[in-house]
C-alpha positions in Angstrom: 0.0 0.0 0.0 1.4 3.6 -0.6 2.1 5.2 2.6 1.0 8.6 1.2 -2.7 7.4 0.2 -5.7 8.4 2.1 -7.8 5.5 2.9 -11.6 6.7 3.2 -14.0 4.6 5.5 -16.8 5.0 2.6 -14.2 3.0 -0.1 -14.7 -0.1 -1.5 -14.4 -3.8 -0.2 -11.4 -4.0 -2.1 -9.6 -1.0 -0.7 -10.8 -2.0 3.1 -9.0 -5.3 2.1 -6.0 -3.1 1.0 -6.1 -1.4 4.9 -6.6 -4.7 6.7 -3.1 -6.7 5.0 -1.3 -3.5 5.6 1.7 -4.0 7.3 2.6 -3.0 10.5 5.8 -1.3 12.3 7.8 -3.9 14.4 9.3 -3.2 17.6 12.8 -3.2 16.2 12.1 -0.2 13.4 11.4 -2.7 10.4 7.9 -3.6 9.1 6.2 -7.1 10.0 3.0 -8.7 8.0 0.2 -7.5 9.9 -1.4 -10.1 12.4 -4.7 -10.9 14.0 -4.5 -9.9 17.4 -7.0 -9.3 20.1 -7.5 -5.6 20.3 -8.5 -3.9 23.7 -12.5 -1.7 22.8 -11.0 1.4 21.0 -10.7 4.0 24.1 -9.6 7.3 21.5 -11.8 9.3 20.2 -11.2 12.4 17.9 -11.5 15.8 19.7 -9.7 19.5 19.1 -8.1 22.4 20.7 -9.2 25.4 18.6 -10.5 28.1 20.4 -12.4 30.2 21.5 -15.0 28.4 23.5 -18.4 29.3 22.6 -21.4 28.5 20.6 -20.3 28.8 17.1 -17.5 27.1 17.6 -19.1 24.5 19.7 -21.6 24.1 17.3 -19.2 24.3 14.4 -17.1 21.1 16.5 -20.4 19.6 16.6 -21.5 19.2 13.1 -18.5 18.1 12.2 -18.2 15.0 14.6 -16.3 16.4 17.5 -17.5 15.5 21.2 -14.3 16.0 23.2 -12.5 19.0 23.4 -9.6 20.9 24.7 -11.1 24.3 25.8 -10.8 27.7 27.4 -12.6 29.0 30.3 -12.2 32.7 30.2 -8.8 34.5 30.8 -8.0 35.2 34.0 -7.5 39.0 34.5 -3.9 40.5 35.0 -4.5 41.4 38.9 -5.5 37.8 39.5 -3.8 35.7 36.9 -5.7 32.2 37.2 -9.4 30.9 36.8 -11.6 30.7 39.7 -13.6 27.4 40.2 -17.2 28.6 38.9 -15.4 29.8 35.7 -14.4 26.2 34.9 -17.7 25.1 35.6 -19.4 27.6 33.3 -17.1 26.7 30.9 -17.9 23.4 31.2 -21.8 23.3 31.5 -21.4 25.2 27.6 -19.7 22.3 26.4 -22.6 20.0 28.0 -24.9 22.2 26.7 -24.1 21.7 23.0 -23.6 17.6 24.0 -19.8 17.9 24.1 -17.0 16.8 26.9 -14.9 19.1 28.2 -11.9 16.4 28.7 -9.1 19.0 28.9 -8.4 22.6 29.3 -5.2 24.5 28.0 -3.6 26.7 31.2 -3.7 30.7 30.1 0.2 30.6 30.3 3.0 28.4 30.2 2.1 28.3 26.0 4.5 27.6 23.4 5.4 31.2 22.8 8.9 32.6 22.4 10.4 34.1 25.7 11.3 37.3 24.3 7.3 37.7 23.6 6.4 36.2 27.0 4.8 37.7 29.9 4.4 35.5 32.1 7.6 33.5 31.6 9.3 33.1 35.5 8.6 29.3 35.5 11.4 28.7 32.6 13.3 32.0 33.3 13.8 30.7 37.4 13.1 34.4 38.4 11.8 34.3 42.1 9.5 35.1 43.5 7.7 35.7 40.6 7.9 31.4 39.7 6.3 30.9 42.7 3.4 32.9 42.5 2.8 31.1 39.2 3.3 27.4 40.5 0.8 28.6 43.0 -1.7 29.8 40.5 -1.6 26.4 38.7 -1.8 24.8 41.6 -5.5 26.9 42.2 -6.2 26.4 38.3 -5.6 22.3 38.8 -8.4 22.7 42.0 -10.5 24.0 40.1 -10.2 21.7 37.3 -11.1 19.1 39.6 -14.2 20.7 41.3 -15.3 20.7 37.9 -15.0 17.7 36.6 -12.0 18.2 34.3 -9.5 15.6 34.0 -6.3 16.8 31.9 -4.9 20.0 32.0 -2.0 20.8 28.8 0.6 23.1 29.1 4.2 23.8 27.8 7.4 24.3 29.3 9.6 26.1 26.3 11.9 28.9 26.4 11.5 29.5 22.6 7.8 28.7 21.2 7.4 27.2 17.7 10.5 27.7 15.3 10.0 28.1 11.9 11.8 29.2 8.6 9.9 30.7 5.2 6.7 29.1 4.7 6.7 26.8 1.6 4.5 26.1 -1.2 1.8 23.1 -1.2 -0.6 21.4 -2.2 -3.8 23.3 -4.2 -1.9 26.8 -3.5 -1.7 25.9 0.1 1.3 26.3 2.1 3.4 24.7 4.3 5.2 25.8 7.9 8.5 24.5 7.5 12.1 24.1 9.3 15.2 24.2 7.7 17.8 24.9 10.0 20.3 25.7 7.5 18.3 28.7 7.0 17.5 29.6 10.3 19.1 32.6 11.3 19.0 32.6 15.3 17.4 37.0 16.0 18.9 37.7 18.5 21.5 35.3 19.2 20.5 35.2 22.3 16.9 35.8 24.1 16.1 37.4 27.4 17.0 34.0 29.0 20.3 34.5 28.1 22.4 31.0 28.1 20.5 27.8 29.3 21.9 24.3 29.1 20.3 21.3 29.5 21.6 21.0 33.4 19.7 24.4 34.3 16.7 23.5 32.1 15.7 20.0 34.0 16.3 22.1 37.0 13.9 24.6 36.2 11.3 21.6 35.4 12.1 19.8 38.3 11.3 22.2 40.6 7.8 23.6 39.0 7.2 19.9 38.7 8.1 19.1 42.5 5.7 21.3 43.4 2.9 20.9 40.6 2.2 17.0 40.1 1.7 16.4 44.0 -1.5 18.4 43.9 -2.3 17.2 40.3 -2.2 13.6 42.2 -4.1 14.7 45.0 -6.7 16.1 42.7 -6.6 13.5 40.4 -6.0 16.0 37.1 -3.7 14.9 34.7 -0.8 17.5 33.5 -0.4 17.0 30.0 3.2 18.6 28.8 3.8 19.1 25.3 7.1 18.3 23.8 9.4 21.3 21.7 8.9 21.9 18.2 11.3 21.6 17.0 14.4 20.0 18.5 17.3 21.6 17.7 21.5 20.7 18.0 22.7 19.4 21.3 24.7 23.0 21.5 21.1 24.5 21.4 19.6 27.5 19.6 19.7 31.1 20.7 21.3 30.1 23.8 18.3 27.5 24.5 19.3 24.0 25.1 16.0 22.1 24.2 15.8 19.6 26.6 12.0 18.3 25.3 13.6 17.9 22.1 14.6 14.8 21.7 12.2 11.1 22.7 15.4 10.5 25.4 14.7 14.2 26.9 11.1 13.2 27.1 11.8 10.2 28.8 13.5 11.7 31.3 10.9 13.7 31.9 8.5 11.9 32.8 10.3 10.0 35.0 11.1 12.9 37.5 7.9 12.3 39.2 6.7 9.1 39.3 3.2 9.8 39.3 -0.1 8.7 37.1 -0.9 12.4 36.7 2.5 13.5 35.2 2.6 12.7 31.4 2.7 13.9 28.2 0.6 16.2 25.1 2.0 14.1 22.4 2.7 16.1 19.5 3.2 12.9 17.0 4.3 16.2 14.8 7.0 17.6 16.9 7.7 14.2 18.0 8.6 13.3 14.3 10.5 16.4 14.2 12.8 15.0 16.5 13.6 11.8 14.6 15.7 11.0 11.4 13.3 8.1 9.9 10.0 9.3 11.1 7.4 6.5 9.8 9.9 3.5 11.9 10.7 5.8 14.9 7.5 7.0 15.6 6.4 3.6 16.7 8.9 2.8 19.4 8.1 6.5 21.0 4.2 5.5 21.4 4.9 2.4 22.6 7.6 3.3 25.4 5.4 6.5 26.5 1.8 4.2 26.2 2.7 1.3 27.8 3.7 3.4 31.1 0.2 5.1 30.5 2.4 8.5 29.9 0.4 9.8 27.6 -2.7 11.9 28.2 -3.5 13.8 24.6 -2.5 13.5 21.2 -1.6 16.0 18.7 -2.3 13.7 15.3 -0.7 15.6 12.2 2.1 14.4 9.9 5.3 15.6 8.1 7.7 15.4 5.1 10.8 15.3 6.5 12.6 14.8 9.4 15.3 16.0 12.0 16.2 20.0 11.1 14.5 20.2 7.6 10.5 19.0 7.9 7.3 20.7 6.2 3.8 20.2 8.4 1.8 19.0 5.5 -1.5 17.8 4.9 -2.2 14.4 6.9 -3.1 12.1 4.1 0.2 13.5 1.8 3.2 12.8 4.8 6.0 10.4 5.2 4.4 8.3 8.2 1.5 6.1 7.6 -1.1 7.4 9.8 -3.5 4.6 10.0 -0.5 2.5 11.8 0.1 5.3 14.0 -3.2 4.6 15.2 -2.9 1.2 15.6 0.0 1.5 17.4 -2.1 3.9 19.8 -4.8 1.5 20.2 -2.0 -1.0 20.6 -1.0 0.5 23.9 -4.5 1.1 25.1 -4.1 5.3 25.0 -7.8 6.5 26.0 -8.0 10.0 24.9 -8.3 12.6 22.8 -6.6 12.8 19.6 -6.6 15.7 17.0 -5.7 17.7 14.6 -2.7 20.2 14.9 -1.2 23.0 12.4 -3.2 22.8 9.1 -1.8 24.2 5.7 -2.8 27.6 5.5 -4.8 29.2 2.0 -6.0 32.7 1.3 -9.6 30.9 0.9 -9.4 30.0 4.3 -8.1 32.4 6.8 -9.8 31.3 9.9 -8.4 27.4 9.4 -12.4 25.8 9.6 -11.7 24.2 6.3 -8.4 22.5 7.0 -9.5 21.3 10.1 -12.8 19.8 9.4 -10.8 18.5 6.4 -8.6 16.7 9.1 -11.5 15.6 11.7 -13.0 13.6 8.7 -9.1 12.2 8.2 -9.1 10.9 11.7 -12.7 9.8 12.3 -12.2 7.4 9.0 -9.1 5.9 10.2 -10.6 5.3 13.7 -13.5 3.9 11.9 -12.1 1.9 9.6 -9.8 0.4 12.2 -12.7 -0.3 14.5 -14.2 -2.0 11.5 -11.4 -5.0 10.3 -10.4 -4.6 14.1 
């Protein structure tokens, strides 16, 4: 079967054939016939993270199949700087309203934004007591998560956001974000942060983590981190060592705490970033994270490329097979969301609602259609 072709749930007999002797990654990187084997009930489900939270978009996730979200109770204001209880419930009874889960909600800081455009960055930057004051405003925000009802909370721990190079041409005059590193040109060379190596940065997570996954335990909420997009050289970029960069850095992070609430946002995107043969990596990266029950939401988009050079492309056109991604997923029993995550952008379709209802049909047929030859 060609990798790069989309395999619709409404084909034929023939092509559900096609998808059921597909082959399968083995555990050592190669490719195996694919075997009978019995399969745990499907726990995944599709879901999203676009924002805002209200009625059109609720009702815009709706017709298109979504019932589990990421969302976003309203920002908390400057002077208080965290969500009180009875804004996660409102936020939550919306979702009900319009028959969809709130499973996870995104914290209003700690985002994958560059430091140097930060505001709230003293977690990562170690600056006291200013850290502290945050730590203890997650620590209210995780509360409240749990007085209403929501499990996961997803949240990022970068220095330097989303790196990028020029944008580059695509399919049906869409384009591409895209990573070259030979053309990246670090500006400044260094940020606000100044020099951090990979020493001080697992410092800096330890202790926000030391201090943030006992409560998440004792509340039962599940803190979701999200890896770095992308990696970068072990000598680091702009001063930044990027420690959640590479599958061993993730590793060791979720070993600090050895906790059921301390886990990972899976960005099978930025994770494929980090490898050099993306479609047999992958695999071993699910399957090391899933079997410890280390992952709590998935970001489910592809690539062309790899390691320092990739373009986030459309999910059916990539170099990994995305219907034995998800296998490998149900393989290891992962119960959660999974969804779309940095769409092509066209001129025709400035907000992204094409793209990503494009992609939520992508990932409800491959669900379905594994469901179906099971």
């Amino acid at each position: 079967m060609d990798r790069r072709q989309f395999i619709a749930v409404g084909g034929t007999a023939a092509g559900a054939a096609t998808l059921a002797g597909c082959s399968q990654p083995a555990a050592n990187g190669g490719e195996e016939p694919a075997a009978k084997k019995e399969m745990k009930p499907m726990r995944m489900h599709v879901g999203t993270q676009r924002g805002p939270t209200n009625p059109e978009m609720l009702q815009y996730f709706k017709r298109h199949g979504i019932n589990h979200i990421v969302g976003y109770p309203p920002r908390p204001p400057a002077d208080r700087g965290y969500w009180l209880d009875e804004e996660v419930v409102q936020t939550r009874e919306m979702c009900e309203k319009h028959d969809i889960e709130l499973e996870v909600v995104a914290l209003p800081f700690l985002s994958s934004s560059h430091i140097d455009r930060e505001k709230r960055g003293a977690i990562m930057m170690a600056d006291s007591p200013e850290r502290d004051r945050d730590i203890e405003h997650i620590q209210k925000m995780i509360i409240a998560c749990s007085k209403a009802g929501v499990g996961i909370l997803k949240y990022n721990m970068s220095l330097l956001g989303v790196l990028r190079t020029e944008r580059t041409p695509g399919r049906g005059g869409s384009t591409y974000s895209t990573w070259d590193i030979s053309k990246a040109k670090p500006d400044p060379p260094l940020t606000r942060a100044g020099q951090v190596n990979e020493e001080q940065a697992f410092e800096r997570i330890t202790y926000f983590l030391d201090r943030v996954i006992p409560a998440a335990a004792e509340y039962k909420v599940h803190m979701a981190c999200h890896p770095h997009d992308p990696g970068v050289p072990p000598e680091g970029y702009q001063g930044i060592n990027r420690v959640l960069g590479t599958p061993e850095g993730m590793y060791k992070f979720v070993s600090i705490q050895d906790s059921p609430y301390h886990g990972m946002n899976l960005c099978l995107g930025s994770t494929a970033e980090m490898l050099h043969d993306p479609d047999k990596e992958i695999h071993d990266v699910i399957r090391t994270l899933g079997n410890k029950q280390k992952i709590f939401n998935v970001h489910f988009r592809n690539i062309r490329g790899g390691r320092d050079n990739f373009q986030e492309v459309w999910p059916d056109e990539g170099d990994m097979n995305m219907v034995n991604i998800a296998r490998t997923l149900w393989e290891v029993d992962y119960p959660h969301i999974v969804m779309p995550d940095h769409i092509p952008r066209h001129e025709d379709d400035p907000n992204g609602r094409q793209g990503f209802a494009f992609s939520y049909g992508h990932i409800i047929g491959i669900l379905q259609s594994l469901q179906t030859m099971g």
